[in-house]
LOVEX-838598 format. One record per residue (C-alpha): x, y, z; residue in one letter. Coordinates in Angstrom, 1 decimal. Example, Ala and Ser with C-alpha at 12.3 -4.5 7.8 and 13.67 -1.06 7.14 Angstrom:
<rs>
+--------+--------+--------+--------+
!      X !      Y !      Z ! residu !
+--------+--------+--------+--------+
!   12.3 !   -4.5 !    7.8 !      A !
!   13.7 !   -1.1 !    7.1 !      S !
+--------+--------+--------+--------+
</rs>
This chain:
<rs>
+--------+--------+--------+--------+
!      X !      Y !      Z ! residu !
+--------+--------+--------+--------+
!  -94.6 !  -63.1 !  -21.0 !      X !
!  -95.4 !  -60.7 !  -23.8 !      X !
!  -98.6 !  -58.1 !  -23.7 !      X !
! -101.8 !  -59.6 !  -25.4 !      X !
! -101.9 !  -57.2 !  -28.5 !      X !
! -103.1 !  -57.1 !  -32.1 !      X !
! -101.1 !  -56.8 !  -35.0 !      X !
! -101.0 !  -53.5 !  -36.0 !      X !
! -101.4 !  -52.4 !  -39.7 !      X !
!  -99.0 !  -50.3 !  -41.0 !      X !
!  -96.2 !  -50.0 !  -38.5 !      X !
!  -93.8 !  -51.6 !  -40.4 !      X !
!  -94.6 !  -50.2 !  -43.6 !      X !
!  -94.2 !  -46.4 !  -41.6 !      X !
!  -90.8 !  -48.1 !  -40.9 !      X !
!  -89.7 !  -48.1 !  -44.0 !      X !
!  -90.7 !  -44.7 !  -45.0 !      X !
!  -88.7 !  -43.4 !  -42.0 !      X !
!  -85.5 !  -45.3 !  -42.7 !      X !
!  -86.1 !  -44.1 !  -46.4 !      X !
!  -86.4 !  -40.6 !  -45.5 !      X !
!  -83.3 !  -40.6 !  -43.3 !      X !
!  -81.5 !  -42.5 !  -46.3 !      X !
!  -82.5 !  -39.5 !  -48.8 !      X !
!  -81.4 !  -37.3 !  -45.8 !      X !
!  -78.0 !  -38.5 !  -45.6 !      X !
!  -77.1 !  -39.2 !  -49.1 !      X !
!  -79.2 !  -37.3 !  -51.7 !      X !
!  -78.5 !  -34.6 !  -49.0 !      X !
!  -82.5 !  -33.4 !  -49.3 !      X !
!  -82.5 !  -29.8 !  -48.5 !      X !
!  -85.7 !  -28.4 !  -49.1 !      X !
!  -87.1 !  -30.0 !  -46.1 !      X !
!  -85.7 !  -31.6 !  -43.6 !      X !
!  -86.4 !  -35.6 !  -44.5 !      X !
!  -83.9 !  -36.9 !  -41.5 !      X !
!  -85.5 !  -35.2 !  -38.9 !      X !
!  -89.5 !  -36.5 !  -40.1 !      X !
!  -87.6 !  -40.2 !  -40.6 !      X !
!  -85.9 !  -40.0 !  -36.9 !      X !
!  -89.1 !  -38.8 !  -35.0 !      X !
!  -91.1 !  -41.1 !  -37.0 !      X !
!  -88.9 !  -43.8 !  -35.5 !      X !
!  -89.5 !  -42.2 !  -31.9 !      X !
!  -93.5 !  -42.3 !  -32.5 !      X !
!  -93.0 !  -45.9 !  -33.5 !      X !
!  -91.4 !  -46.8 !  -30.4 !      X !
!  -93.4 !  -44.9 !  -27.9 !      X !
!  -96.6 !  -46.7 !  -28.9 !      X !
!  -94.9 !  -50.1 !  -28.8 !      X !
!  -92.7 !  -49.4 !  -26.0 !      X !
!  -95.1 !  -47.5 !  -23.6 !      X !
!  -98.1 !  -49.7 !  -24.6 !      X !
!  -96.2 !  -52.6 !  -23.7 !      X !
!  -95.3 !  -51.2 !  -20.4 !      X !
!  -98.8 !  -50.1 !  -19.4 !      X !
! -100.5 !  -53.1 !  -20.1 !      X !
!  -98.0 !  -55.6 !  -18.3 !      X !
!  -99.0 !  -52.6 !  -15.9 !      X !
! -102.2 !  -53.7 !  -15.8 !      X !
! -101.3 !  -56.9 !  -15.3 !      X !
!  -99.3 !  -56.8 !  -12.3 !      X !
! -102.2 !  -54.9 !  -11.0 !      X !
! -104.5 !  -57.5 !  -11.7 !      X !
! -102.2 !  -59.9 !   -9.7 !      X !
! -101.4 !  -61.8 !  -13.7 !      X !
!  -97.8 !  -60.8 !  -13.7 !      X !
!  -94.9 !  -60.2 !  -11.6 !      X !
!  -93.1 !  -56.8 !  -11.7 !      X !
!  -89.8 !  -58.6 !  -11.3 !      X !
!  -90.8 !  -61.0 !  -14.4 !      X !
!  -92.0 !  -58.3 !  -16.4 !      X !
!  -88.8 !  -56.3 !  -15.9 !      X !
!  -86.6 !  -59.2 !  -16.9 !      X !
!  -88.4 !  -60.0 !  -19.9 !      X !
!  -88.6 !  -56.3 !  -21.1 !      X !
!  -84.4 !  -55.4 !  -20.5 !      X !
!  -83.7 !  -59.2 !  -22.4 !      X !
!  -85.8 !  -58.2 !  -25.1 !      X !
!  -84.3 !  -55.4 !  -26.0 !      X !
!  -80.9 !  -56.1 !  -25.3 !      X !
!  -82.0 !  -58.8 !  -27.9 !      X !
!  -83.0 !  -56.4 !  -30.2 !      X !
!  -80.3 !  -53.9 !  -30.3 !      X !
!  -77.1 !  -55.4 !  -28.8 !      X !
!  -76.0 !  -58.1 !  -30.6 !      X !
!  -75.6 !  -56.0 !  -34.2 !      X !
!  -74.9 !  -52.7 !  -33.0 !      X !
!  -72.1 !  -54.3 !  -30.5 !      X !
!  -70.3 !  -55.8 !  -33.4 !      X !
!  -70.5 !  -52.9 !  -35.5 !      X !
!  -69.3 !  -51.0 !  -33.3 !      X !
!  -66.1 !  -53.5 !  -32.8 !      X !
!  -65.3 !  -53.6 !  -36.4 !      X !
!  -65.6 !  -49.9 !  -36.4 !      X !
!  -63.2 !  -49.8 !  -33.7 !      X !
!  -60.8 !  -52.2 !  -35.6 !      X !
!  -61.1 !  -50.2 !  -39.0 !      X !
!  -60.3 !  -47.2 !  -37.4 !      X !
!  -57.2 !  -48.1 !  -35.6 !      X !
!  -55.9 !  -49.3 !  -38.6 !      X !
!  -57.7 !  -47.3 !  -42.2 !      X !
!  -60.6 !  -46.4 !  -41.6 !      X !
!  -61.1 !  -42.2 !  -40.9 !      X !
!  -57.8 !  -42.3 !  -39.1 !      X !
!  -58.2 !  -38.4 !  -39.2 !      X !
!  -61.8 !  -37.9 !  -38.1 !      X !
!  -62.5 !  -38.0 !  -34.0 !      X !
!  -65.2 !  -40.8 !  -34.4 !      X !
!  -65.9 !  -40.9 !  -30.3 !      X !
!  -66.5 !  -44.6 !  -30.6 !      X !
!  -66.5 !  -44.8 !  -26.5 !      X !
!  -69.2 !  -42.7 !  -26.1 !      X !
!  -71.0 !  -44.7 !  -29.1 !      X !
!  -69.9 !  -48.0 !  -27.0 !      X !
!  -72.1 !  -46.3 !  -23.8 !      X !
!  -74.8 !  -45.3 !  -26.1 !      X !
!  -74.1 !  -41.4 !  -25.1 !      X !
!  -73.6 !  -40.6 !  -28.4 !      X !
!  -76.2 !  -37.5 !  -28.6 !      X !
!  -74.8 !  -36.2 !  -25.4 !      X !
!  -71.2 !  -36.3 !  -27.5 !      X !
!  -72.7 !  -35.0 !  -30.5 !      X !
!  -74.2 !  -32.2 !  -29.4 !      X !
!  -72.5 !  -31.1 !  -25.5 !      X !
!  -69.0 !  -32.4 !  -25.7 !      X !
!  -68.1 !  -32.4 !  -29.6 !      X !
!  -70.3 !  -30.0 !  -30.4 !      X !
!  -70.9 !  -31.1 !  -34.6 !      X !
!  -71.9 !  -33.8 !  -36.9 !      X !
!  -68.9 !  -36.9 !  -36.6 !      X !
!  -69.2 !  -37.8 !  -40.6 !      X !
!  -70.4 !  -41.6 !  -40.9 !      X !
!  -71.7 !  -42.2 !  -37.1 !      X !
!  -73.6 !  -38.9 !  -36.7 !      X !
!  -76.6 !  -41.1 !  -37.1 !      X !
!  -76.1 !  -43.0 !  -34.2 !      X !
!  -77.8 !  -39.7 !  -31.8 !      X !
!  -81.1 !  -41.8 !  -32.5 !      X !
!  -80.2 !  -45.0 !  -31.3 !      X !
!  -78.8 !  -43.5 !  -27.8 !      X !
!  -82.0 !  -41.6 !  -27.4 !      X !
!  -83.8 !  -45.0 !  -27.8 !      X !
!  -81.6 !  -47.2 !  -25.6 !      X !
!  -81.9 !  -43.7 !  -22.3 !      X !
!  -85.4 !  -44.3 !  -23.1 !      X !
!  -85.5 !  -48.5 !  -22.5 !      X !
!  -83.7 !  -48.1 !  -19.7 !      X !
!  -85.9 !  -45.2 !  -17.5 !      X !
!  -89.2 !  -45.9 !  -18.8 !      X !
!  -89.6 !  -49.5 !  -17.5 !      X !
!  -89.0 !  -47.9 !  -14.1 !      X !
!  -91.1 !  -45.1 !  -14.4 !      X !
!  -94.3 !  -47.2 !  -16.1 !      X !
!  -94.2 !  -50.3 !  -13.9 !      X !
!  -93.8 !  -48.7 !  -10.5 !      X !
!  -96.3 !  -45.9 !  -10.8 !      X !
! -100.3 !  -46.8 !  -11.3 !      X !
! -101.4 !  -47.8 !  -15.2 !      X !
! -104.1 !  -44.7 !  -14.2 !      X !
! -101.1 !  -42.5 !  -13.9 !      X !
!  -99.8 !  -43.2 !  -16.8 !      X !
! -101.1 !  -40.7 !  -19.6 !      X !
! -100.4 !  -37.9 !  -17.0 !      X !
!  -96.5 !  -39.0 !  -17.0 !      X !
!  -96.1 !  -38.8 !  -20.7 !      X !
!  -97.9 !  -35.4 !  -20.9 !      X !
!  -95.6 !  -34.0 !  -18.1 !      X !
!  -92.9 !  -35.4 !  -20.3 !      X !
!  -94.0 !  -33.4 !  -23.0 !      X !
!  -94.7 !  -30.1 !  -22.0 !      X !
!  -91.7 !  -30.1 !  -19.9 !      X !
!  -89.4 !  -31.7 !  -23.0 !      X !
!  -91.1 !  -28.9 !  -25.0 !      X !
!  -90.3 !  -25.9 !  -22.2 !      X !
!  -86.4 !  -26.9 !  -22.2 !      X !
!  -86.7 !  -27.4 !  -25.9 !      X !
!  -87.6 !  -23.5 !  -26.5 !      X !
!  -84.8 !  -22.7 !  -23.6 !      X !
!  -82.5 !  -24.0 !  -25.7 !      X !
!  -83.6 !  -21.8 !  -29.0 !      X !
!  -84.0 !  -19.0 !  -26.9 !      X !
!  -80.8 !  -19.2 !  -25.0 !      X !
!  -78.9 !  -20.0 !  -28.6 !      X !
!  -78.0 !  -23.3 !  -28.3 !      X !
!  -75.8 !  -24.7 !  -31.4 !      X !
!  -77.6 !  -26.8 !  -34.2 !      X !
!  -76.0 !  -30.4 !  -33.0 !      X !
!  -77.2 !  -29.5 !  -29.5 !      X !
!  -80.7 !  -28.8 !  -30.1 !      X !
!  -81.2 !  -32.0 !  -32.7 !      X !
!  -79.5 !  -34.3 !  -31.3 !      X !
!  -79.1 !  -33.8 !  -27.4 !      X !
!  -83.2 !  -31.9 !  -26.6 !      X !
!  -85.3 !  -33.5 !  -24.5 !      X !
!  -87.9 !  -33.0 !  -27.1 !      X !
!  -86.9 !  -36.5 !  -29.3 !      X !
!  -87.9 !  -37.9 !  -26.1 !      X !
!  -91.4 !  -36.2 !  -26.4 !      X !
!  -91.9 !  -37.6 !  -29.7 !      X !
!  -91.5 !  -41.3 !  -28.0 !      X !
!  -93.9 !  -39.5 !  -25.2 !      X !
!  -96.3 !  -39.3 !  -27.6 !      X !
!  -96.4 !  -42.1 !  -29.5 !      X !
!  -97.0 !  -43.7 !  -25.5 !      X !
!  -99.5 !  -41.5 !  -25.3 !      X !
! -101.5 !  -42.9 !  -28.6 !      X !
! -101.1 !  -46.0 !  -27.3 !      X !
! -102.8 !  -45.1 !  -23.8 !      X !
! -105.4 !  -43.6 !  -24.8 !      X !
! -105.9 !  -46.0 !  -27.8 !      X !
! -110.0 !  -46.0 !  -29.1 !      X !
! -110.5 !  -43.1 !  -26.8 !      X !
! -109.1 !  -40.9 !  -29.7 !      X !
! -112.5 !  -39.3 !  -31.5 !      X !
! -111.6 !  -39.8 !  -35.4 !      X !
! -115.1 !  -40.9 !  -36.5 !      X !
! -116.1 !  -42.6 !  -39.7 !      X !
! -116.1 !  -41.9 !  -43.5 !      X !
! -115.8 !  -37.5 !  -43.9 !      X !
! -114.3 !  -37.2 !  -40.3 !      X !
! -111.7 !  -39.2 !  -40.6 !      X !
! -110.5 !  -38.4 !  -44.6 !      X !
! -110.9 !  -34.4 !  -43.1 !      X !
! -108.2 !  -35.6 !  -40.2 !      X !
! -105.7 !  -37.1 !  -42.1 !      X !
! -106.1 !  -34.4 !  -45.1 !      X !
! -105.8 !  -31.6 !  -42.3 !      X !
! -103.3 !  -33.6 !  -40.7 !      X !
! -101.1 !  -34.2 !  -44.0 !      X !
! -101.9 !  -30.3 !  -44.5 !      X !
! -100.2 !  -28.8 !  -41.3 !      X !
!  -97.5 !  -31.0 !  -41.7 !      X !
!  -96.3 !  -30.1 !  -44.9 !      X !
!  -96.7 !  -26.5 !  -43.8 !      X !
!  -94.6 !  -26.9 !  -40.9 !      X !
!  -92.1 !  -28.8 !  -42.6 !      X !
!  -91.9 !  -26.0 !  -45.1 !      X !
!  -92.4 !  -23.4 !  -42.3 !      X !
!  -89.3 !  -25.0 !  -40.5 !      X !
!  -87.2 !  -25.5 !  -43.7 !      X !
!  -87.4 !  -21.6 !  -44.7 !      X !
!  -86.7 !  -21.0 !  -41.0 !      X !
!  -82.7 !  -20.9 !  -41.6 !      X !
!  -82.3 !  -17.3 !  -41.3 !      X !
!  -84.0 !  -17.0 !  -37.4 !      X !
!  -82.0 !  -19.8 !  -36.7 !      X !
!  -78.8 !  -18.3 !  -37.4 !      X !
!  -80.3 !  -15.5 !  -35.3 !      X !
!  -79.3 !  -16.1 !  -31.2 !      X !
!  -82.2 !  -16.6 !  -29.2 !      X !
!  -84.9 !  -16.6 !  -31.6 !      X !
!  -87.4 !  -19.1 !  -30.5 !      X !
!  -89.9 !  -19.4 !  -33.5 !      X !
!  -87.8 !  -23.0 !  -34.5 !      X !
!  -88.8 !  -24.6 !  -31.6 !      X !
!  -92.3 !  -23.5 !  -32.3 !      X !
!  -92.1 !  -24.7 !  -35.3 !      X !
!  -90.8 !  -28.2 !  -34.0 !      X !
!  -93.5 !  -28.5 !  -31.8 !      X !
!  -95.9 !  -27.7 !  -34.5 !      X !
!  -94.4 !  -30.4 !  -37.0 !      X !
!  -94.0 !  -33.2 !  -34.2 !      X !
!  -97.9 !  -32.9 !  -33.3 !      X !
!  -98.9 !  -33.0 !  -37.4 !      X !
!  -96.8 !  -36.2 !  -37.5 !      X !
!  -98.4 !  -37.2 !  -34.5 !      X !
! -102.0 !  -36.1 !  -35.8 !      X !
! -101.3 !  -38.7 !  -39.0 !      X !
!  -99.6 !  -41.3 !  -37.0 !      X !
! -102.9 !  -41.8 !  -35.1 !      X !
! -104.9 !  -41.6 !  -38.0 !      X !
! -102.7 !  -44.7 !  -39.7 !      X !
! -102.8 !  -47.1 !  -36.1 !      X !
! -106.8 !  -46.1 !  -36.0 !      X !
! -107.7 !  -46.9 !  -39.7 !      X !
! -106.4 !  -50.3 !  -39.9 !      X !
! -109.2 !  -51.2 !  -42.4 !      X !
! -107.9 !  -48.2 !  -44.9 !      X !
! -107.0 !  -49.1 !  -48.2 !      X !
! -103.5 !  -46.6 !  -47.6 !      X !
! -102.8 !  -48.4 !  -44.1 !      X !
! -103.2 !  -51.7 !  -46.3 !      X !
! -100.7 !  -50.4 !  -48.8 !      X !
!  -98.1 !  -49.8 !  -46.0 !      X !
!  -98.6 !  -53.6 !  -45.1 !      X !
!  -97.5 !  -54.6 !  -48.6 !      X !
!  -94.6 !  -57.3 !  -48.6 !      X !
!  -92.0 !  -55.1 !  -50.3 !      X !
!  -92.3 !  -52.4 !  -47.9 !      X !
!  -93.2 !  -54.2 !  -44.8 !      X !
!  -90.1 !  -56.7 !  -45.0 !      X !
!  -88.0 !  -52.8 !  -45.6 !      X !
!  -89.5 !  -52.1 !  -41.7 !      X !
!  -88.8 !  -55.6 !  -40.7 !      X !
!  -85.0 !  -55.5 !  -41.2 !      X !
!  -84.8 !  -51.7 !  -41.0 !      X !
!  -82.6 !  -51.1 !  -37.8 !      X !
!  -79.6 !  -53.1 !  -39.8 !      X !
!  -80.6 !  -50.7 !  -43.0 !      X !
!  -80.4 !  -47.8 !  -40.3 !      X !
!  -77.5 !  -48.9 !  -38.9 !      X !
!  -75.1 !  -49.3 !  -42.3 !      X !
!  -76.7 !  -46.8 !  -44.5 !      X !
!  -74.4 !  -44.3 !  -43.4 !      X !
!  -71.9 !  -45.9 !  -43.4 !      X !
!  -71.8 !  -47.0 !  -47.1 !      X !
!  -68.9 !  -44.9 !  -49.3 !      X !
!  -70.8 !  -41.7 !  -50.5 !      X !
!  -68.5 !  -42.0 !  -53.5 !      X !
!  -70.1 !  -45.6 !  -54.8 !      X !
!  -71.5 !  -45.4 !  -58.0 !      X !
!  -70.1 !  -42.2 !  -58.5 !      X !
!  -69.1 !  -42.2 !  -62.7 !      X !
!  -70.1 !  -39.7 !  -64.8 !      X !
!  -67.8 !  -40.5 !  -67.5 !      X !
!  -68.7 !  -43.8 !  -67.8 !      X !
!  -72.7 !  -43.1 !  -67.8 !      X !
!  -71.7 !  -40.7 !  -70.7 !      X !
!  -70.2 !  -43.3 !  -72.7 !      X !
!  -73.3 !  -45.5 !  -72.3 !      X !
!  -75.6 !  -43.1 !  -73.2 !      X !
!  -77.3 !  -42.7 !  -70.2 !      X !
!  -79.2 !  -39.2 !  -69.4 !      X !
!  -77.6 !  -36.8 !  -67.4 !      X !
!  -79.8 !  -37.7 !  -63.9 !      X !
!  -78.0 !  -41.1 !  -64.0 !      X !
!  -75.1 !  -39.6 !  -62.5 !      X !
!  -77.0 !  -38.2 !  -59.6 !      X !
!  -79.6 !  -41.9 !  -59.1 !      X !
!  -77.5 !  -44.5 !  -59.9 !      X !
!  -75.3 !  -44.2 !  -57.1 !      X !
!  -78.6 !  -43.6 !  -54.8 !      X !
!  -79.0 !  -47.0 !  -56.0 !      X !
!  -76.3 !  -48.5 !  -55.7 !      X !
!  -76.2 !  -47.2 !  -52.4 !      X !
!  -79.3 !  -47.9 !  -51.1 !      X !
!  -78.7 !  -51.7 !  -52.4 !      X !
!  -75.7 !  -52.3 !  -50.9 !      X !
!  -77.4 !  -50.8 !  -47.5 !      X !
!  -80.3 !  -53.0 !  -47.9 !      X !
!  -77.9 !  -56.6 !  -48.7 !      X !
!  -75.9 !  -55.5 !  -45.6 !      X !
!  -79.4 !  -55.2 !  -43.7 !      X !
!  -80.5 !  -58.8 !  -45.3 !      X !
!  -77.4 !  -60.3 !  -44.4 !      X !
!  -77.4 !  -58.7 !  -40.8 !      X !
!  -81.7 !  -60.1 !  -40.2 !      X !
!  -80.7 !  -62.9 !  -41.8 !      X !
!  -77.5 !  -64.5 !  -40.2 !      X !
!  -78.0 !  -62.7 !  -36.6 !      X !
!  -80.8 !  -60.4 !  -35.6 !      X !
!  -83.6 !  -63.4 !  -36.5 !      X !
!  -81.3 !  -65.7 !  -35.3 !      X !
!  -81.2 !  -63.9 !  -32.1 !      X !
!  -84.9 !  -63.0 !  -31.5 !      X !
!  -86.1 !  -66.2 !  -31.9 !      X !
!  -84.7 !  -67.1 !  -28.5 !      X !
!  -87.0 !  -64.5 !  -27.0 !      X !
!  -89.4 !  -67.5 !  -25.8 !      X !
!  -87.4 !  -69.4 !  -24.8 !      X !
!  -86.2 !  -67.0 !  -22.6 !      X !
!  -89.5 !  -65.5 !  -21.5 !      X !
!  -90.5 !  -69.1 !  -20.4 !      X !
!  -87.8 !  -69.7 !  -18.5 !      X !
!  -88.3 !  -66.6 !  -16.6 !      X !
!  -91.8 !  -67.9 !  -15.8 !      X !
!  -90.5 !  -70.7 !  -14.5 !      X !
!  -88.2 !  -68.8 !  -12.5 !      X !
!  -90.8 !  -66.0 !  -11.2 !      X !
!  -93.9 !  -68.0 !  -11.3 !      X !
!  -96.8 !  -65.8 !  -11.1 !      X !
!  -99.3 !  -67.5 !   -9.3 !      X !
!  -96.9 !  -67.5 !   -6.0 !      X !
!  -97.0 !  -63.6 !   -6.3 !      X !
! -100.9 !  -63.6 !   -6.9 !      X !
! -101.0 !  -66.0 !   -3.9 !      X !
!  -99.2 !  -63.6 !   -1.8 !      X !
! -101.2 !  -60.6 !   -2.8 !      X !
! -104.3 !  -62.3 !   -2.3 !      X !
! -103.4 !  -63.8 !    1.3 !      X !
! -102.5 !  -59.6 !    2.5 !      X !
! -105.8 !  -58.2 !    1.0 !      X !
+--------+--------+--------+--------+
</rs>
């Protein structure tokens, strides 16, 4: 029941580099630039152009009488309920059950509103600051508002209306996401509740849409897009890191311009990577190591955070062994980062594989269920 589509190059390697990012963000506390955010929207880009190119193409199909919009709506909320629920479900359990009796006894974690996948809307309207240890689950609620409108947005509207709807989502996500500066929204608000994370997952759709359409060109043209587009995002990322002080100011609106700025460079070298697949970078982002980091990376994202900031932590003990002095600031990265990555094994592994490989199954019991050539039938018989 799945869209016809090509592997793409790359996308698990970018993957990888986002959960990384967010990883350095969270516990080498990365300050000169803000690492988390490029991870997180990253993340968003990722899923727009899988998501939203999914949904437009079954699009397609229903219009060319292939597939049923029923079918293609059952197959679409099992898939990711697939994807998501099963690991994030019991994490969230054994959260609950560590809490009650050890576990941050003293810290408000908001575990319902984590359990209802509302956590930005806690974060940033009701609590109003970062929760410690499940701040990072903002993302994953943005993600799981987005599953759940855009199959009903995509598949009832026509596939030719399609790049319009992301671009209205965008320039009005990016209108409310100035408001917000300009009307001195708090920090937690604007990161994690804007409607501007959805425009990142807007446009990644939108790459997807327009897809070869996108003028890159060959050889000069396309090395001067990625080089201009690696240029204006390290500016912006610089631009918005020294931006602190107008920040602090109430109703200064040069962040969000600044946002905007940085999610289109991210965007610009996003398009570059999905329409070079015959690069030798895009070929080094498909290397084993780093591609099997994307493949198991929603477990990484999901414990990373969660993994005692103290491990490893033993300066004493590195002076003894003679170790130099940055030993006692990377080898509890390390240690961290391994211990985030076994969990992630352990979680692809025993259930997330486990789960996914019933996808088929499912899918073809579905088409058994909704056959399509009753529906095509049908259609055919009231034309």
């Amino acid at each position: 029941m799945a869209a016809n589509e090509k592997h793409v190059k790359g996308l698990d390697g970018l993957r990888a580099l986002a959960v990384v990012l967010v990883f350095l963000a969270h516990k080498a506390h990365v300050e000169a630039v803000d690492v988390g955010k490029l991870g997180v929207w990253l993340f968003f880009l990722i899923s727009g152009y899988l998501i939203v190119g999914e949904l437009h193409r079954n699009r397609l199909r229903i219009e060319q009488h292939t597939a049923r919009r029923d079918a293609v709506l059952y197959v679409f909320f099992i898939k990711r309920a697939l994807r998501i629920v099963p690991v994030y479900y019991l994490l969230l359990i054994a959260l609950t059950i560590a809490h009650a009796l050890f576990y941050q006894r003293e810290v408000e974690l908001g575990l319902a509103w984590h359990y209802a996948f509302l956590s930005n809307y806690w974060i940033g309207v009701v609590h109003d600051r970062w929760p410690g240890t499940v701040s990072h689950f903002w993302s994953l609620a943005v993600e799981q508002q987005f599953y759940l409108a855009a199959p009903f947005a995509l598949l009832f509207s026509r596939a030719s209306r399609h790049l319009a709807i992301c671009a209205a989502a965008i320039g009005c996500a990016a209108l409310i996401h100035l408001a917000l500066y300009l009307h001195g929204a708090s920090a937690p608000l604007v990161y994690a509740f804007s409607p501007w994370n959805f425009a990142l997952i807007a446009l990644g759709g939108a790459v997807a849409i327009v897809g070869a359409r996108v003028p890159l060109g060959n050889g000069s043209v396309s090395a001067w897009w990625l080089a201009a587009g690696f240029a204006s995002l390290a500016a912006f990322a610089v631009g918005r890191a020294d931006c602190a002080a107008c920040v602090a100011q109430q109703r200064a609106v040069l962040p969000g311009l600044l946002d905007i700025g940085l999610a289109l460079s991210l965007c610009a070298v996003f398009v570059w990577i999905v329409r070079s697949q015959g690069n030798a970078l895009v070929a080094a982002l498909d290397a084993r190591p780093l591609a099997y980091l994307g493949t198991i990376s929603y477990g990484f994202y999901l414990f990373h955070n969660l993994v005692p900031s103290k491990l490893g932590e033993d300066p004493a003990l590195y002076t003894r062994l003679g170790l130099p002095p940055a030993a006692d600031a990377v080898v509890p990265l390390v240690l961290q980062f391994a211990l985030a990555f076994v969990l992630a094994l352990l979680s692809w592994q025993l259930l997330e594989k486990r789960v996914l490989e019933r996808k088929r199954a499912l899918e073809a019991a579905i088409d058994q269920w909704l056959p399509v050539h009753a529906e095509a039938e049908s259609a055919r018989l009231r034309a």
